[in-house]
N, C-alpha and C positions, 0 to 999 in steps of 0.2 A: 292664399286661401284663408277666407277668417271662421269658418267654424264645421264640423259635422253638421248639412245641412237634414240628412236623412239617408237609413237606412232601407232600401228597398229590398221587401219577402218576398218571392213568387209563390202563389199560394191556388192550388186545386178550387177551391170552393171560398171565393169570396165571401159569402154570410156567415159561412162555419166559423172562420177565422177571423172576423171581423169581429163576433163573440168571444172568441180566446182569448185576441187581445184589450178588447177592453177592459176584462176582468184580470189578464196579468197588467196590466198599466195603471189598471183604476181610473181610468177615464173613456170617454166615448168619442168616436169617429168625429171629426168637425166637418169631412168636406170629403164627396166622394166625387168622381168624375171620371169617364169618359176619354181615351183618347184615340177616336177612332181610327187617324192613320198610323195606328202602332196593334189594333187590336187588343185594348189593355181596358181595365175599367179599374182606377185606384180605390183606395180609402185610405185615407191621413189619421193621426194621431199623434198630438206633441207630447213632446216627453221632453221638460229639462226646453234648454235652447232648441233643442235636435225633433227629430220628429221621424215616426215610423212609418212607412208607406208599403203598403198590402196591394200586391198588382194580379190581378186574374187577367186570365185573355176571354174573352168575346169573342174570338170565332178558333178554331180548331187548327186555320194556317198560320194564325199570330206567332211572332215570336215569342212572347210570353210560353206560350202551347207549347212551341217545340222545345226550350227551356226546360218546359215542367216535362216532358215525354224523355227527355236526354237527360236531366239530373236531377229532377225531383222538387217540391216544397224543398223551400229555405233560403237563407241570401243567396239576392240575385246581385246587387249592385250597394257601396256608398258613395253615396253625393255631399262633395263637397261645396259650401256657399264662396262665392265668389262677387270681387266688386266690378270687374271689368271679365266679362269673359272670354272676347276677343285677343285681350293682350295675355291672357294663362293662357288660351290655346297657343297660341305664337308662344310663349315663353317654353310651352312645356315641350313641344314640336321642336325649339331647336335644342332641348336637351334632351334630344331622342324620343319620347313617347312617341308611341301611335295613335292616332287618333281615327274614330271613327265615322266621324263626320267634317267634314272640313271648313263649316259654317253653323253658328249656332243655330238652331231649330225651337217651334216652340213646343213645350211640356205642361206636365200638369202642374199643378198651383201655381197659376200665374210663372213659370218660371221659362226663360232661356236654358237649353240645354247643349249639351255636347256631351262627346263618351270617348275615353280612352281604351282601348285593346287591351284586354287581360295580360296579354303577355307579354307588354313592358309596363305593367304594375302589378307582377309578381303574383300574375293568376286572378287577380281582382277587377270587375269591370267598377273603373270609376265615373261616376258621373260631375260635370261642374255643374252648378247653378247658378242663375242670374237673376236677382225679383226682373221684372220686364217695365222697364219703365217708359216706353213706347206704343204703339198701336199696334195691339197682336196682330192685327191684319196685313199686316207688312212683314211679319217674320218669317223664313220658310218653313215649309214642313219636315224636309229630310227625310233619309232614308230610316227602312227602320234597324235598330241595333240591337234593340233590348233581348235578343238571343244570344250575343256572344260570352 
């Protein structure tokens, strides 16, 4: 893993909080999006190397929704940046982790994703990350996880 790629808030009211944090960061959103088969709609903000990501749900069955209806605004997930994502899932798989998906998927900003089970990383849902240096259209979609 070479860096904090981003920390993900679940957050009730996308606009409200999209305002909080650009005034606690002192900067503004650069890139919002959409991911329909998760039910999420992000908004991005760098900070530093790192960058904060603000996730609402879009419909009411989202896992985002159920998230926010089971424990509220606040970290949902860190993602970590990764160069190969395939061989940390395989790497971290055979020192035990669980993993959430068993193939990477695609995510928002441009990235390859996957997710580790909170409960062999000590209560934390982590994410990997991967820029996508491929044809998104070739990537799966996968299940969704973003509720655990």
């Amino acid at each position: 893993m070479n860096k904090i790629e981003h920390i993900g808030i679940a957050v009730k009211d996308l606009e409200a909080a999209g305002k909080t944090y650009e005034t606690l960061l002192n900067t503004e959103c650069y890139k919002t999006e959409k991911v329909e088969s998760e039910g999420v709609e992000t908004a991005f903000y760098q900070v530093g190397e790192s960058k904060i990501e603000l996730l609402g749900a879009t419909r009411d069955d989202s896992p985002i929704a159920k998230f926010l209806e089971k424990k509220g605004e606040g970290i949902h997930h860190i993602a970590f940046g990764v160069e190969d994502i395939k061989a940390e899932m395989k790497r971290l798989k055979a020192e035990g982790y669980v993993l959430l998906n068993e193939k990477p998927k695609k995510g928002a900003d441009n990235k390859l994703v996957a997710f580790l089970h909170p409960k062999s990383s000590n209560g934390v849902l982590v994410e990997l990350c991967q820029e996508i240096k491929e044809e998104p259209d070739t990537l799966p979609e996968g299940d969704a996880v973003w509720d655990s």
